[in-house]
C-alpha positions as MATLAB code, in Angstrom:
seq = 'XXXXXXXXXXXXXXXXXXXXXXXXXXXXXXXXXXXXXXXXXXXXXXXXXXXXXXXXXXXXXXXXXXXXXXXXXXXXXXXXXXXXXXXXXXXXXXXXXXXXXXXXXXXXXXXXXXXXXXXXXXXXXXXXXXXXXXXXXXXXXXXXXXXXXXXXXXXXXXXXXXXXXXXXXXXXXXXXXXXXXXXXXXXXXXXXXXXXXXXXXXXXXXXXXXXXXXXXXXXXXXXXXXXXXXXXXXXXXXXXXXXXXXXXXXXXXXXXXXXXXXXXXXXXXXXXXXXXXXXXXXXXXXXXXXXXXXXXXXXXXXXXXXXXXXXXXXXXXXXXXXXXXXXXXXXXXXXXXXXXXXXXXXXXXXXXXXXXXXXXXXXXXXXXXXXX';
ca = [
     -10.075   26.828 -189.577;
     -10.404   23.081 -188.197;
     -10.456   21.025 -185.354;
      -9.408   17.613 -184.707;
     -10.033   15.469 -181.258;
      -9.971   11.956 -180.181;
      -9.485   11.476 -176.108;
      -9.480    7.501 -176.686;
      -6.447    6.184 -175.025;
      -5.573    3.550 -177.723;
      -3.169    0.550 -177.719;
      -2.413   -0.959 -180.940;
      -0.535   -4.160 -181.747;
      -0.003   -8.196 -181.668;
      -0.208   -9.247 -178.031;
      -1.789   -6.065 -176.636;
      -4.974   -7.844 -175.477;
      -2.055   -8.154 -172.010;
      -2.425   -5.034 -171.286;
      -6.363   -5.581 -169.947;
      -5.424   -6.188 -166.710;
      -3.233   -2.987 -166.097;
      -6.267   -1.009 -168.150;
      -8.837   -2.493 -165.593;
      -7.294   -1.937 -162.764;
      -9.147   -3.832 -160.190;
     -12.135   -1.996 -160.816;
     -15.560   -4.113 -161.258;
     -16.248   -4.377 -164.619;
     -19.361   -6.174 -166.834;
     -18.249   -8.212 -169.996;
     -20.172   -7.449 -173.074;
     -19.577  -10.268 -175.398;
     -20.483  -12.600 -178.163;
     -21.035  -16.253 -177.680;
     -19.469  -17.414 -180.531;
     -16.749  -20.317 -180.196;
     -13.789  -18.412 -181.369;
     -13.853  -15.287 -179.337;
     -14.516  -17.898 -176.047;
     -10.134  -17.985 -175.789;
      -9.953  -14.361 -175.834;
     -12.623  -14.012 -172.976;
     -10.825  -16.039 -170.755;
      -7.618  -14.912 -171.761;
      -9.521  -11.477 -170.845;
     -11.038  -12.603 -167.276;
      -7.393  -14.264 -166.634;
      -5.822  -10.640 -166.725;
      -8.431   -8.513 -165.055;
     -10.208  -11.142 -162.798;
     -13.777  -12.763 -162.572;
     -16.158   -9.953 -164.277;
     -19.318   -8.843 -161.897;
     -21.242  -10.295 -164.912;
     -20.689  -11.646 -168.555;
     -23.581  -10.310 -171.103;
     -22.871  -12.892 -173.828;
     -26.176  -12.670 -176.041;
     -25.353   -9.583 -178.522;
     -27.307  -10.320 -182.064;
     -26.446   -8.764 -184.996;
     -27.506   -5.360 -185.250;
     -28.226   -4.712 -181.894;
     -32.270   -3.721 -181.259;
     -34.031   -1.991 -178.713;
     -36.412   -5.363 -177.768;
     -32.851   -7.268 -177.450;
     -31.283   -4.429 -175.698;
     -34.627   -4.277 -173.079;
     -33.769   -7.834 -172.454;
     -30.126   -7.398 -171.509;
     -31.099   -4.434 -169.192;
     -33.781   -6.541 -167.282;
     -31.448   -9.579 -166.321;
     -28.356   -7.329 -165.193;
     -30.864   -5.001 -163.209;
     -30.134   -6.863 -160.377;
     -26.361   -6.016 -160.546;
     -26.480   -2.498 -161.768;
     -25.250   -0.655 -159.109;
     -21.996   -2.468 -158.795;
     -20.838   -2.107 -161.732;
     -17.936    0.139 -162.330;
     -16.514   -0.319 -166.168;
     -18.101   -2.295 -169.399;
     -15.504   -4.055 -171.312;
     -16.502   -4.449 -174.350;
     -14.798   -7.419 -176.731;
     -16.641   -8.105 -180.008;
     -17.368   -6.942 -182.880;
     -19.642   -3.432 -183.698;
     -22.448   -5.022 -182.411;
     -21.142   -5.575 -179.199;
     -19.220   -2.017 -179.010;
     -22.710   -0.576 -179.869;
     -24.312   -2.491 -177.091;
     -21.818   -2.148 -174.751;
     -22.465    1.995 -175.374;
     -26.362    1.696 -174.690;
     -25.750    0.060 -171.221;
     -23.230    2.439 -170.464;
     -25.036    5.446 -170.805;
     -27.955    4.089 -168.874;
     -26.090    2.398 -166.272;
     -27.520   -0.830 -167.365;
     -30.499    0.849 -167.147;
     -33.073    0.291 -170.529;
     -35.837    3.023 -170.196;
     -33.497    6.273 -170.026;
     -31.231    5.708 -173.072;
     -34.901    4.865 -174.671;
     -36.138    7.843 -173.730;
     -33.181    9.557 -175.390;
     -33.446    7.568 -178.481;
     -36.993    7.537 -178.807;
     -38.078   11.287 -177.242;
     -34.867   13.348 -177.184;
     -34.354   13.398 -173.472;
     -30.955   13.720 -171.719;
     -28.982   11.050 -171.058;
     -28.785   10.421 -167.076;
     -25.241   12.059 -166.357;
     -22.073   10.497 -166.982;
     -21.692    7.190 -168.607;
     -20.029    4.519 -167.025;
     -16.421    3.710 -168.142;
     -15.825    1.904 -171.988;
     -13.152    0.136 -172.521;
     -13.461   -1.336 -176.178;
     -11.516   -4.387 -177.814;
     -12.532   -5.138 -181.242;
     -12.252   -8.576 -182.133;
     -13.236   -7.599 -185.914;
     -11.299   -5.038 -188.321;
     -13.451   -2.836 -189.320;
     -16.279   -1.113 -187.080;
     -14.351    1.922 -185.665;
     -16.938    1.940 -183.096;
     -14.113    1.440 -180.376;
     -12.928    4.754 -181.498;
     -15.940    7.178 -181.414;
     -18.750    8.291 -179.752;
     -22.007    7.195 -181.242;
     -23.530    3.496 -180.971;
     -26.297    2.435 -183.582;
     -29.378    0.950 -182.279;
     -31.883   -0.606 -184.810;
     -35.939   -1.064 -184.239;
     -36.914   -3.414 -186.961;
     -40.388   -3.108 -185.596;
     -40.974    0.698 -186.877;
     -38.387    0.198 -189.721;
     -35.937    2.696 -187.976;
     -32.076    3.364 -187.421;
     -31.609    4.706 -184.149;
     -28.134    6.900 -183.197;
     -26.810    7.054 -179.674;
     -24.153   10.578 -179.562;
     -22.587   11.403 -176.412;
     -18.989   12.452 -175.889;
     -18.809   10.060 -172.654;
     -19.015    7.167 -174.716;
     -15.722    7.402 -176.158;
     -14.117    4.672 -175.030;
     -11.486    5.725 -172.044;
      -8.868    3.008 -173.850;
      -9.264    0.654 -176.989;
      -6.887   -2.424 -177.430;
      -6.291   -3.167 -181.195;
      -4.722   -6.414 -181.479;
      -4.602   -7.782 -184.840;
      -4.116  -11.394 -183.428;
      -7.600  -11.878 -182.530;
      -9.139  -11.332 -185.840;
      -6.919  -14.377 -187.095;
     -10.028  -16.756 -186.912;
     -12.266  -14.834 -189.103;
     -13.642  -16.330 -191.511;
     -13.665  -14.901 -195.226;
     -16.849  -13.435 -195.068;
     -16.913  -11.231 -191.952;
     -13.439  -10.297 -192.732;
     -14.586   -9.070 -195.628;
     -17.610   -7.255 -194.535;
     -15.729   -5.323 -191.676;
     -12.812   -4.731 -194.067;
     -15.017   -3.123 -196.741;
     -16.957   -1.725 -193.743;
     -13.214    0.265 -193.033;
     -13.117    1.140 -196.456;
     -16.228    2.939 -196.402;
     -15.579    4.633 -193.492;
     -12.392    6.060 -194.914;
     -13.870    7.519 -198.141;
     -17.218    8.862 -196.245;
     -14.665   10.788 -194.678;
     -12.888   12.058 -197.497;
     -16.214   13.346 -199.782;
     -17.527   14.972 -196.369;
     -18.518   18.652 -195.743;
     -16.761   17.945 -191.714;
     -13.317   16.838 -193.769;
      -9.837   18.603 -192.468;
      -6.531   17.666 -193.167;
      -5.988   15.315 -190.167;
      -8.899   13.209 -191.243;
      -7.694   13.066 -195.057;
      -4.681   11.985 -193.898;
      -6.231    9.139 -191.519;
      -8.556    8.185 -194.658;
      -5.956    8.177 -197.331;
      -3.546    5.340 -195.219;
      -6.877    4.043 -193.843;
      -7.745    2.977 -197.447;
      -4.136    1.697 -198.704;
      -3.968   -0.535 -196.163;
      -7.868   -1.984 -196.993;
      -7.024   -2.276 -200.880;
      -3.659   -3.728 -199.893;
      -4.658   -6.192 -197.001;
      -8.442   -7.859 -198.659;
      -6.544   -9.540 -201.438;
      -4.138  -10.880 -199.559;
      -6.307  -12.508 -196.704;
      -8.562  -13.527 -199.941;
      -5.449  -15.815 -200.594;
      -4.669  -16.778 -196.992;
      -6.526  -15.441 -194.146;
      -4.143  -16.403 -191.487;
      -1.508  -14.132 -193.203;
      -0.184  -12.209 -189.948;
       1.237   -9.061 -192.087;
      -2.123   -8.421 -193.461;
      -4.153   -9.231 -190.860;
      -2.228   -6.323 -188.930;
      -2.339   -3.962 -191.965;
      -6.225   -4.544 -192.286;
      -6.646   -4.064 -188.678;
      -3.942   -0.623 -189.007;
      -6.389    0.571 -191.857;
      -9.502    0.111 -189.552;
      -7.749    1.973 -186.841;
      -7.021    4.439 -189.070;
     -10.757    4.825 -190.500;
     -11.784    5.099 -186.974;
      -9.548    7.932 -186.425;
     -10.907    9.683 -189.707;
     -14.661    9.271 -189.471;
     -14.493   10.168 -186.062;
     -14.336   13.562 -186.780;
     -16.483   13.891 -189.836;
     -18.946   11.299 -189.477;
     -19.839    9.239 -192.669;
     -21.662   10.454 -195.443;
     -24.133    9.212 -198.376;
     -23.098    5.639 -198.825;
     -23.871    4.978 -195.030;
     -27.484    6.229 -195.436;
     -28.023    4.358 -198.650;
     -26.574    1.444 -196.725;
     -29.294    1.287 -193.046;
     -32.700    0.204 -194.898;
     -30.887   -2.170 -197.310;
     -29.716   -3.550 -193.689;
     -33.219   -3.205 -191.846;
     -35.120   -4.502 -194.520;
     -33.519   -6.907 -196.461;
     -30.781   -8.294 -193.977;
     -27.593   -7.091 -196.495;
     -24.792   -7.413 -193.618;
     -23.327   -3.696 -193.099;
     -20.634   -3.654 -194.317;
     -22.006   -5.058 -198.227;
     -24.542   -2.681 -197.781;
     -22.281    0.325 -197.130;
     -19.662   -0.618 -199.746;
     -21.797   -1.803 -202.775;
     -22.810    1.433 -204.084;
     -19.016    3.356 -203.588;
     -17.679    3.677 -206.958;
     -21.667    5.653 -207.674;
     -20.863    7.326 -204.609;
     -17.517    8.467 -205.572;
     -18.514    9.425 -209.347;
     -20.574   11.902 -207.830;
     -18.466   13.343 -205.539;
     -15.388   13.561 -208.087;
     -15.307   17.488 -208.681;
     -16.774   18.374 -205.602;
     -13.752   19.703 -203.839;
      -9.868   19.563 -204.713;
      -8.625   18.328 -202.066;
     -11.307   15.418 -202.027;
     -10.067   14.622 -205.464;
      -6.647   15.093 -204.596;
      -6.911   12.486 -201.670;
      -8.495   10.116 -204.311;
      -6.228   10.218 -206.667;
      -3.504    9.582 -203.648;
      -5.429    6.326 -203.209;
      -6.443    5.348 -206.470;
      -4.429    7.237 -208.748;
      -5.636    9.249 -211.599;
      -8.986   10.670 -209.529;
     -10.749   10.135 -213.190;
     -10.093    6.167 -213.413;
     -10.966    5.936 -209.442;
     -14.575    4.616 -210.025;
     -13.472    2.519 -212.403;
     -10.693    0.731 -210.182;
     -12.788    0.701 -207.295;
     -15.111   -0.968 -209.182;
     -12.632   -3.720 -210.605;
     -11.667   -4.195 -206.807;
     -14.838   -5.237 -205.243;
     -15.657   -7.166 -208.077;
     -12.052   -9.102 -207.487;
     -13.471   -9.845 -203.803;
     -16.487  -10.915 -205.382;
     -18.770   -7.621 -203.954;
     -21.551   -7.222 -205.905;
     -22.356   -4.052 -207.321;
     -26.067   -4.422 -208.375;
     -28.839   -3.465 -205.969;
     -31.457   -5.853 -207.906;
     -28.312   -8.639 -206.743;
     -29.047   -7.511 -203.010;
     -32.885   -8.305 -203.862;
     -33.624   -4.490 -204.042;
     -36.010   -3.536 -207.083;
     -35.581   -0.744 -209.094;
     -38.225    1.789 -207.680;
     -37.361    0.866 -204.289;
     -33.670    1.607 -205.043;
     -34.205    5.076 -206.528;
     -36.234    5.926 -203.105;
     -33.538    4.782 -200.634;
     -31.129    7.150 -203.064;
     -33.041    9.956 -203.151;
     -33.927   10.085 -199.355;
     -30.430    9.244 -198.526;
     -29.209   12.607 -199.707;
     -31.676   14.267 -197.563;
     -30.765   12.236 -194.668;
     -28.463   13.264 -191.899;
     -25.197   11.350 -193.231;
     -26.232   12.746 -197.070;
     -25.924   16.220 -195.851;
     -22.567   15.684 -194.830;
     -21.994   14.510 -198.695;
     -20.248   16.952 -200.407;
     -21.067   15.545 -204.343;
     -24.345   16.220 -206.110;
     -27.234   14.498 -206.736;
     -27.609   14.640 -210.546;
     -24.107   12.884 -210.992;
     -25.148    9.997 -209.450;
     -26.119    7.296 -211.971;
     -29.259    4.773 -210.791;
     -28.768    2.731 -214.133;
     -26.158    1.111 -216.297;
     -23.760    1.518 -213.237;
     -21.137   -1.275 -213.950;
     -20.957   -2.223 -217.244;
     -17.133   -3.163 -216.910;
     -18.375   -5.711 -213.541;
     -21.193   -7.025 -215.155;
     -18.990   -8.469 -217.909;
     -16.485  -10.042 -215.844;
     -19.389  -11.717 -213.974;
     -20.599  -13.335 -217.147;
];
């Protein structure tokens, strides 16, 4: 017996940033943003469509924190209560952020108090509507935001069902300006999200099928924006295969490689998606064997489910991943910690492998040697 849900009304192609307007609908909305240069056309292409915004919150960081998230709260207190929808165009970060002042209203202390002490949210969440401008974070397709508190060396998860957004607007055009390296981040950031779904105790065969075409399109569309990132055709696969992990990991949630991946983030600044990716082919040796039908959507992706480390392996190396925690500046006692807690965490007990197959040393012998 399984279940599979998504409510997100979602709009996927080139061009369907147009639609904002109509998706709006005259309603008062806050803009949750980035103020980086390149996503500045698609805000005004976005305030064009569905008028001047009640506010613009411009000054999402990185890995959104609670003392940067306090911040944002205080200077839009003052137009709280007129606020009817948060758009949301950005990147995870901003998708995250725009969830935290949804629930509260634009309010800091109650989604705190949530966070921090396990009190309710204070009732329904105002309206989401989510339009990544990055291919990758599947944030504008499910219900939890993560928070970060560098200050008590924590990863903090926001869960409620009324922060699905109420319509996402995938349009593959506005990743075009990437750059290489946050393409590849959020792509590899996709990829992970497909195969934590996959090796997952919450798997079904809606979400295999999600992952396996979530993947193919990630192996297929890296190397070809590694070539040419303006490439339209893979820009729109990589941003299909995103869409697609979204879908998947939705419904299971991710697994062991995302908790190995949050205090390689908090504490030495690996961006998430390296951190989350690095580690896969260990990951996926130990989950080979675990369950058929994990191995038989592996070997859909990869092949042969015995050589899947291996190519895995030969792939991130061809996008120039590395594959070595001591290369991420993480020593060897430290790294055996973060593994071993990881499986205890709450995304390791969604891992279906086993602990003693994963291998802490010799781990790429094949990479290494193309490196030298």
């Amino acid at each position: 017996m399984w279940t599979y849900r998504n409510p997100v009304d979602l709009h996927f192609g080139n061009g369907v940033i147009e639609q904002i307007g109509r998706v709006v609908a005259g309603r008062r909305y806050l803009l949750v943003t980035h103020p980086d240069a390149p996503i500045a056309r698609w805000r005004d292409r976005v305030v064009a469509l569905a008028g001047d915004p009640v506010a613009i919150a411009d000054e999402v960081e990185p890995n959104p924190s609670l003392e940067m998230l306090a911040r944002m709260c205080s200077r839009l207190s003052t137009i709280a209560d007129r606020v009817e929808v948060v758009v949301a165009l950005g990147g995870g970060s901003v998708i995250d952020s725009a969830k935290f002042l949804a629930a509260g209203h634009l309010v800091f202390k109650p989604v705190r108090d949530y966070l921090e002490h396990a009190q309710p949210l204070p009732g329904k969440a105002l309206s989401l509507i989510a339009i990544p401008t990055t291919a990758g974070t599947g944030s504008d397709l499910t219900k939890w935001a993560t928070i970060w508190d560098p200050q008590t060396d924590r990863k903090l998860s926001l869960n409620s069902d009324d922060l699905y957004a109420k319509s996402a607007l995938v349009d593959p055009d506005i990743t075009t300006s990437l750059p290489w390296g946050l393409t590849l981040a959020s792509g590899l950031d996709a990829l992970s999200h497909a195969l934590e779904s996959i090796w997952n105790v919450n798997a079904n065969p809606v979400t295999r099928n999600f992952a396996v075409a979530a993947a193919r399109d990630v192996l297929s569309a890296l190397p070809a924006l590694q070539v040419d990132l303006t490439d339209p055709g893979a820009r729109t696969t990589l941003a299909r295969g995103a869409t697609f992990a979204g879908l998947a990991f939705s419904n299971t949630q991710t697994a062991l490689a995302h908790n190995i991946s949050y205090p390689i983030t908090l504490r030495h600044g690996v961006i998430h998606g390296i951190a989350c990716s690095f580690c896969l082919p260990e990951v996926m040796t130990a989950a080979i064997g675990a369950a058929e039908e994990c191995d038989a959507a592996l070997a859909d992706i990869f092949g042969a489910v015995e050589a899947a480390p291996h190519r895995l392996r030969a792939f991130l190396s061809s996008l120039g991943v590395p594959q070595d925690h001591a290369a991420l500046g993480i020593e060897e006692a430290e790294w055996q910690s973060i593994v071993t807690s990881a499986f205890s965490g709450p995304r390791g007990r969604n891992f279906i492998g086993r602990a003693d197959r994963f291998s802490f040393r010799d781990r790429h012998p094949a990479a290494n040697s193309e490196k030298k």
